[in-house]
MIGUVO-851802 format. One record per residue (C-alpha): residue in three letters; x, y, z. Coordinates in steps of 0.5 Angstrom, whole numbers, padded with zeros to 4 digits, always signed. Example, Ala and Ser with C-alpha at 12.3 -4.5 7.8 and 13.67 -1.06 7.14 Angstrom:
ALA+0025-0009+0016SER+0027-0002+0014
# end
This chain:
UNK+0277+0261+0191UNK+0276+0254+0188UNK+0280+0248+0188UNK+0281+0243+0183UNK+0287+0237+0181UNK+0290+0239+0174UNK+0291+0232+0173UNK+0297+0232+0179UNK+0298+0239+0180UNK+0293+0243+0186UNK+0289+0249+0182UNK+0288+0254+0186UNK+0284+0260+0183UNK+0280+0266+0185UNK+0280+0271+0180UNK+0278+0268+0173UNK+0273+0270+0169UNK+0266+0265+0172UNK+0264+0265+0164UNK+0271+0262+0163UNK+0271+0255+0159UNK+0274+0249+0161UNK+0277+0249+0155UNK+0279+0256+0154UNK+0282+0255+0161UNK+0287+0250+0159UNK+0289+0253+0152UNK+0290+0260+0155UNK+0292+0259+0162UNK+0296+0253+0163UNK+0299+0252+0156UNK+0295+0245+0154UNK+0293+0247+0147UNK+0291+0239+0145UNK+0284+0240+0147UNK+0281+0243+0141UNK+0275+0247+0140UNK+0271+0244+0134UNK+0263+0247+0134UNK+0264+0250+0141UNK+0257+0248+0142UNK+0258+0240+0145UNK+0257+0236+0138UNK+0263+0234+0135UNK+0268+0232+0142UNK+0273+0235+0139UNK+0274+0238+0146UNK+0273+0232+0151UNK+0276+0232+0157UNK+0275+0228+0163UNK+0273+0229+0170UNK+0275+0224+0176UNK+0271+0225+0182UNK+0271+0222+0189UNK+0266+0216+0189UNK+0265+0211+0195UNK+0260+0205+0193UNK+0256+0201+0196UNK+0260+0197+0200UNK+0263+0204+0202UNK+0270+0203+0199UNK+0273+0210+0195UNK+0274+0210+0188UNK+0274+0215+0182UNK+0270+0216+0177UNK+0273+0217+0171UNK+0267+0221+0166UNK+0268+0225+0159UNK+0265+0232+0158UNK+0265+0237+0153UNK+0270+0243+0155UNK+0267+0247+0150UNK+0261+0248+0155UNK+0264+0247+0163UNK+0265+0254+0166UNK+0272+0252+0170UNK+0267+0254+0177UNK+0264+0246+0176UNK+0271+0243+0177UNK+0271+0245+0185UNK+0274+0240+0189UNK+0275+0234+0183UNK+0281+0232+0177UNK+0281+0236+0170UNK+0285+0231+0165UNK+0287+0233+0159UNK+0290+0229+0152UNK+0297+0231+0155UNK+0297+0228+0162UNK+0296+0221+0158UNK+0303+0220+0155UNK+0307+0218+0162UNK+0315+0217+0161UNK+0316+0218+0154UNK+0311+0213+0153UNK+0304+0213+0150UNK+0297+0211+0153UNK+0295+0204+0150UNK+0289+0209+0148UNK+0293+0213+0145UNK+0298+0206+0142UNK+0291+0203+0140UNK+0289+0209+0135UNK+0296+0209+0132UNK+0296+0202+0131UNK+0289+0202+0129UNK+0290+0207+0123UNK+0285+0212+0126UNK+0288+0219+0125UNK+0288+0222+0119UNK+0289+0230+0120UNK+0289+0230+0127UNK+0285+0234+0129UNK+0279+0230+0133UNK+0283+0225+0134UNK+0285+0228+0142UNK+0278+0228+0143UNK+0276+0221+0141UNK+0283+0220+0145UNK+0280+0222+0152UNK+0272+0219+0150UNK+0277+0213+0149UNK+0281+0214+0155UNK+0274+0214+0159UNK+0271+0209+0156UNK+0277+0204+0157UNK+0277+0206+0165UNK+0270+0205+0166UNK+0270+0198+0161UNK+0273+0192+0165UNK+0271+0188+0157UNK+0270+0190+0150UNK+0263+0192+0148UNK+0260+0194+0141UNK+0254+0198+0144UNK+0258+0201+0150UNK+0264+0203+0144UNK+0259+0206+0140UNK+0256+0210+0146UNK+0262+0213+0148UNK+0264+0216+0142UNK+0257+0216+0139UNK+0259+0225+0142UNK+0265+0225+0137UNK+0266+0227+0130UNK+0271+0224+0124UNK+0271+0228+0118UNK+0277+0223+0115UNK+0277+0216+0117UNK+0270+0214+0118UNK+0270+0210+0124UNK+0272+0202+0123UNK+0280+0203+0125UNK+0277+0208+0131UNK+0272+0203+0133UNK+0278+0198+0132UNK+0282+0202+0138UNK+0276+0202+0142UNK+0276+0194+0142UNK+0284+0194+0143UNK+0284+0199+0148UNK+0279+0196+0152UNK+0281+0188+0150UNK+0286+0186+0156UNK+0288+0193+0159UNK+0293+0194+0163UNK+0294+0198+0169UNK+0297+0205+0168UNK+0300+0211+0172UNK+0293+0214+0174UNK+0292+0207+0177UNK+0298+0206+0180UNK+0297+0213+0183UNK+0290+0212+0185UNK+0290+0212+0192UNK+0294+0218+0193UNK+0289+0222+0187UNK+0284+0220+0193UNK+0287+0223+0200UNK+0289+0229+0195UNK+0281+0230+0193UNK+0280+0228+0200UNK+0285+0234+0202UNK+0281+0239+0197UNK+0274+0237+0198UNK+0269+0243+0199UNK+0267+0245+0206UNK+0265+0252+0205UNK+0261+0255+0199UNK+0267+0256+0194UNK+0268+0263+0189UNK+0270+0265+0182UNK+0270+0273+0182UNK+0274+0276+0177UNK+0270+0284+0179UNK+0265+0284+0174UNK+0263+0278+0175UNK+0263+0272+0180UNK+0261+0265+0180UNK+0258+0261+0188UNK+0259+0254+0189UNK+0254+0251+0195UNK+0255+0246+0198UNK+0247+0244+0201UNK+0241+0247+0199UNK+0239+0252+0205UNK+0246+0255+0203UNK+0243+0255+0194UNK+0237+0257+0197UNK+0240+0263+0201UNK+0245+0266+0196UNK+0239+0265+0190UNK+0234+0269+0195UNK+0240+0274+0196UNK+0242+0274+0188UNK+0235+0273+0185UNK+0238+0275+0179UNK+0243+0269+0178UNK+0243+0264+0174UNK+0243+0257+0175UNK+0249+0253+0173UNK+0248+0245+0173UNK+0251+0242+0166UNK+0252+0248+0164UNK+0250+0244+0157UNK+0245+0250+0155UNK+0246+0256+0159UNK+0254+0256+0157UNK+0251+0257+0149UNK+0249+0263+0151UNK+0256+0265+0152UNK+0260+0261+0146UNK+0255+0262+0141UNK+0251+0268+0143UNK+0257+0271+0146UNK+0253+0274+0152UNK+0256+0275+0159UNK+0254+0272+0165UNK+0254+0277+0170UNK+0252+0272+0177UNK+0251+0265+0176UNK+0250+0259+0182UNK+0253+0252+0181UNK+0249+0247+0183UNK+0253+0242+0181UNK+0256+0240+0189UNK+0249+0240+0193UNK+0250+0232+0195UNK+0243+0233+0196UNK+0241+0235+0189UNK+0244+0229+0186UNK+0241+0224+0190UNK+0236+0218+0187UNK+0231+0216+0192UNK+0227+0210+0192UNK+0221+0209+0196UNK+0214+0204+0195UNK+0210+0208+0189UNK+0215+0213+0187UNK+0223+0215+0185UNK+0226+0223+0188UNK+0231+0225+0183UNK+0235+0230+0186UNK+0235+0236+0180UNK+0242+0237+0180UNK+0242+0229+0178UNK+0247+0228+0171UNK+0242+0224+0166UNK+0247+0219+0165UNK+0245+0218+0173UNK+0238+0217+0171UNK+0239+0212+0166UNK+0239+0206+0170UNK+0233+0208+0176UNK+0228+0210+0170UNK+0230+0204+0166UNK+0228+0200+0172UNK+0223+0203+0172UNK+0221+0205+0165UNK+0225+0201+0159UNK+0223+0206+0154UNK+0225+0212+0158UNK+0231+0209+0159UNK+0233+0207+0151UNK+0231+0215+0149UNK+0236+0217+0155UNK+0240+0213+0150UNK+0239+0218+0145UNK+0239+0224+0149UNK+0245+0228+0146UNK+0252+0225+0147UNK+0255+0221+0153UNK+0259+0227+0154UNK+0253+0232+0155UNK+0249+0226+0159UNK+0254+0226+0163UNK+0254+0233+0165UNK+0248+0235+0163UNK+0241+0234+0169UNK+0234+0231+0169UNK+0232+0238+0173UNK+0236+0242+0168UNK+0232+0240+0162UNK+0227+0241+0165UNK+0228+0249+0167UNK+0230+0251+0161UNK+0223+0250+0159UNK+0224+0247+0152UNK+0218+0246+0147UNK+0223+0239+0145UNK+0227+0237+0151UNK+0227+0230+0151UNK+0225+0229+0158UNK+0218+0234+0159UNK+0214+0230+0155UNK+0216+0223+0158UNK+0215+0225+0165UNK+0209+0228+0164UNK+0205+0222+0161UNK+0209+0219+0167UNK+0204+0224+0172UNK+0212+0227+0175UNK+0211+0232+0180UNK+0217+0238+0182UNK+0219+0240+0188UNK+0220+0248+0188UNK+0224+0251+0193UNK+0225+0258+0195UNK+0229+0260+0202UNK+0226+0255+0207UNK+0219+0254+0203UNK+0217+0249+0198UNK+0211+0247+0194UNK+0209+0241+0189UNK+0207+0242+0183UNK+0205+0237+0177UNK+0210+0238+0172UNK+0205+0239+0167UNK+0203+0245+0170UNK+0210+0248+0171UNK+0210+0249+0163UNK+0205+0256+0162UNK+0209+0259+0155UNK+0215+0258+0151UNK+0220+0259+0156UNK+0215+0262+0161UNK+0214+0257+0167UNK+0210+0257+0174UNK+0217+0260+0178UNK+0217+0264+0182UNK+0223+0269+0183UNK+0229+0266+0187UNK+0224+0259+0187UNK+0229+0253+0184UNK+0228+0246+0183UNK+0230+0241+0187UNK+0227+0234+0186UNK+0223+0230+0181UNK+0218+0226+0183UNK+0216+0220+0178UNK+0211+0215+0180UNK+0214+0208+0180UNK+0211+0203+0174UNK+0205+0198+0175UNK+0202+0193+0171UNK+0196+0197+0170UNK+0200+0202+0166UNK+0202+0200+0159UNK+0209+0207+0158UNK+0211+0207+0150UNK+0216+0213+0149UNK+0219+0215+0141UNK+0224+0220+0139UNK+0223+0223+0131UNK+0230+0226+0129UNK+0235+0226+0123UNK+0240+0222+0126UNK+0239+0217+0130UNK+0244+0219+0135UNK+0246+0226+0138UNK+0241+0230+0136UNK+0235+0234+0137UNK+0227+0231+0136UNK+0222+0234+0130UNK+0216+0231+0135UNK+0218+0227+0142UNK+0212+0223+0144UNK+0210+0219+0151UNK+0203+0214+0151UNK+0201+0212+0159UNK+0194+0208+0158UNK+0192+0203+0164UNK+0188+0198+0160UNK+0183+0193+0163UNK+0180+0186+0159UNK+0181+0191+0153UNK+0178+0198+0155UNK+0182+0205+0156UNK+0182+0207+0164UNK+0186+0212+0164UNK+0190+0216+0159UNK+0196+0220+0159UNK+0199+0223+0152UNK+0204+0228+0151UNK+0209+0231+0147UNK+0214+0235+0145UNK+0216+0239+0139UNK+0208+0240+0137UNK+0206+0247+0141UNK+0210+0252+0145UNK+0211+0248+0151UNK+0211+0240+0153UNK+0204+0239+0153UNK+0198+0234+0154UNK+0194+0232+0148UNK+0187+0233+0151UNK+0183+0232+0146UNK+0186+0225+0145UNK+0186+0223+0151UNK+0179+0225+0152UNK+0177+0220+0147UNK+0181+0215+0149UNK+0179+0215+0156UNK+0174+0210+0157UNK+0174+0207+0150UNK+0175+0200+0148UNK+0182+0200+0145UNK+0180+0198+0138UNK+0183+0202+0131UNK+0177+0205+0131UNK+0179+0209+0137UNK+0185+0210+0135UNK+0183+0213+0128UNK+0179+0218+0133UNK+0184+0220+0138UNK+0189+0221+0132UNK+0184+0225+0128UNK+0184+0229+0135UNK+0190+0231+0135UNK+0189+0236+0130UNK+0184+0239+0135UNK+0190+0239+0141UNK+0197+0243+0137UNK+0198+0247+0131UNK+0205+0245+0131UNK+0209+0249+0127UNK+0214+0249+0120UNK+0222+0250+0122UNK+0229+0247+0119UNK+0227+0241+0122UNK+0220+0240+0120UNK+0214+0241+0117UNK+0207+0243+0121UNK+0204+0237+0116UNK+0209+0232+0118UNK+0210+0234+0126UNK+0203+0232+0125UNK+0202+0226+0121UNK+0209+0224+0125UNK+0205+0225+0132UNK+0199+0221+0129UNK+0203+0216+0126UNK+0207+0214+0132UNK+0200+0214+0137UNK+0198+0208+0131UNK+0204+0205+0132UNK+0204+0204+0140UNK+0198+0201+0138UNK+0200+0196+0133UNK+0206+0194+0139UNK+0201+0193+0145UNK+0197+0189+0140UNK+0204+0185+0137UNK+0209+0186+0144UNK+0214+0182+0139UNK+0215+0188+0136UNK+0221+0192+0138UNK+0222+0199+0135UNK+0220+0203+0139UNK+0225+0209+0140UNK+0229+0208+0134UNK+0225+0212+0130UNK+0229+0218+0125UNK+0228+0220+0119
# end
């Protein structure tokens, strides 16, 4: 069984579908038909719900955290033990959110039919927004598409939603949602099973690597951001998945003196902060991984276990020379990311092994780290070449180098060739020209809707000469804005 806060109402479920979504969920089975389906697929937030779960701060005090997701990719299991909130649950006593006032007042609804979706991405932004701001407004509803109004008046209901908000109904009653997460926090492994199929929910990593050795052929649900395609665009079934998503061991960041352990099952809007830190650049192309709302359920691990050749993570984590930890039953190895990765989509796992932390070294003054992203769309949208530069450089001359990139081969992978001549070399144009000349010794990358193999690349050429010019002219800020 399974139990989740249907915004003040206990759920009690055992035998729903585990391939259920979220949204289907509330459409179907409880009558909330405000959440819409618009692609299916995490790209136009017309299904955005928000989640609260039970957080303790620093200074140990509880509180909710409000994020937004997208229903259309959360399976019902990953609610367990939190707070599902719909469009419908705002109104309160005949009376509008002031979310919901701002977008009438502010003209930002014309057909309606995205307007729940920028309504609840709005809802969350004004709970975790103690003040306006342009670039956190743009952020939050970067995930959500318009096709009537254009986005000003939408942006208008951002700022006066946030500007001077007023306490509201889920304030009032934040400390009896508290006890009541309190009162339904897991304590044993939870289940979905409907007969046929089934979903587990653990709660430690002995009890993930128990089952998983049990069921080796289950699927791993974190985020579910790629898995749950499977189900809403290929329409396949899902026989046996495990839930990852409540191992509190899993979603830690540690920090130690030469390294940071991020726990696989981390939301990648959780790492924002510890790899910005550490690797500003790392930081800004998190910023254009997707939406908010698939950052926010999405994992760091989980990008990388799905072994895409054009996940945004791989590339940069390579270059930082990362390592995973690999765990199956009460054994463990480390291993070098790079060598996680053998061919498109075929990795160093054994069966029943999952990923249970990334290590990342932690920055030096030595190490000069420039990432940059090349896609269509600035924002919420996948890369045409992903590239990661890593060179320590003393009085003008290469040491050490690492280069990787995303979106040229089968896999993320190094540019062996370019690094070779890089190594050891002055750090000159005529090193460069060499080193982009080798690139065409390391990938034959391929044409597809996104891009030509000639201007993949020409692209991962121009981008080496690039980090160049900025390390030569550090005034010089574009680095992960590139898109074509």
């Amino acid at each position: 069984m399974i139990q989740f806060l249907l915004n003040q109402e206990l759920r009690s479920e055992h035998a729903l579908d585990p391939n259920l979504t979220v949204l289907n969920y509330l459409r179907e089975h409880v009558g909330k038909p405000g959440t819409k389906e618009g692609c299916a697929s995490g790209d136009c937030g017309a299904c955005t719900v928000v989640v609260g779960e039970l957080q303790t701060d620093a200074a140990g005090r509880e509180h909710i955290r409000y994020r937004s997701l997208n229903s259309c990719l959360t399976f019902v299991s990953s609610l367990h033990g939190k707070q599902l909130i719909s469009v419908e649950d705002l109104k309160h006593q005949g009376e509008l959110h002031s979310v919901q006032k701002a977008m009438v007042e502010c003209h930002g609804s014309q057909c309606g039919f995205c307007t729940p979706g920028f309504v609840m991405s709005l809802f969350a932004l004004q709970k975790n927004s103690d003040a306006p701001d342009q670039h956190k407004a743009h952020e939050a509803l970067a995930g959500n598409l318009c096709r009537c109004t254009g986005y000003r008046p939408i942006l208008q209901a951002a700022e006066q939603s946030c500007c001077g908000k007023q306490p509201d109904q889920f304030d009032a009653r934040e400390a009896e949602t508290i006890a009541r997460l309190k009162a339904i926090a897991p304590t044993d492994i939870g289940e979905l099973n409907s007969g046929d199929k089934r979903c587990l929910v653990p709660l430690t990593v002995a009890d993930l690597a128990d089952l998983y050795d049990a069921y080796p052929q289950a699927r791993l649900l974190a985020g579910g951001t790629d898995l749950a395609l499977e189900v809403t665009q290929f329409h396949r079934t899902l026989p046996v998945m495990i839930y990852v998503g409540n191992v509190a061991e899993m979603k830690r960041i540690e920090r130690f003196d030469d390294r940071l352990e991020i726990g696989a099952a981390t939301a990648l809007s959780d790492c924002y902060a510890a790899l910005k830190a550490e690797y500003p650049d790392f930081g800004e192309l998190l910023q254009r991984f997707a939406s908010l709302q698939i950052r926010n359920q999405g994992t760091l691990g989980g990008n990388i276990g799905n072994a895409s050749p054009i996940g945004d993570s791989p590339p940069l984590l390579i270059a930082l020379d990362a390592q995973i930890v690999l765990c199956k039953g009460e054994t463990r190895r480390t291993i070098a990311l790079e060598d996680y990765f053998i061919d498109y989509r075929v990795t160093a796992r054994q069966e029943s092994e999952f990923i249970e932390k990334i290590i990342v070294p932690r920055a030096s003054a030595e190490q000069s780290f420039r990432a940059y992203k090349v896609s269509k769309r600035l924002d919420d949208d996948i890369s045409a070449v992903c590239a990661a530069f890593n060179l320590r450089l003393e009085n003008g001359v290469i040491g050490d180098a690492r280069v990787a990139f995303g979106g040229m081969a089968a896999i993320p992978k190094r540019a062996s060739a370019c690094e070779a001549v890089l190594r050891n070399a002055p750090f000159d144009n005529a090193t460069v020209e060499r080193a982009c000349a080798a690139l065409a010794e390391d990938f034959t990358p391929l044409s597809d809707f996104r891009a030509s193999k000639e201007y993949r690349l020409l692209s991962a050429q121009n981008l080496l000469r690039k980090y160049f010019i900025e390390l030569q002219t550090p005034h010089i800020e574009t680095r992960v804005t590139d898109y074509v």
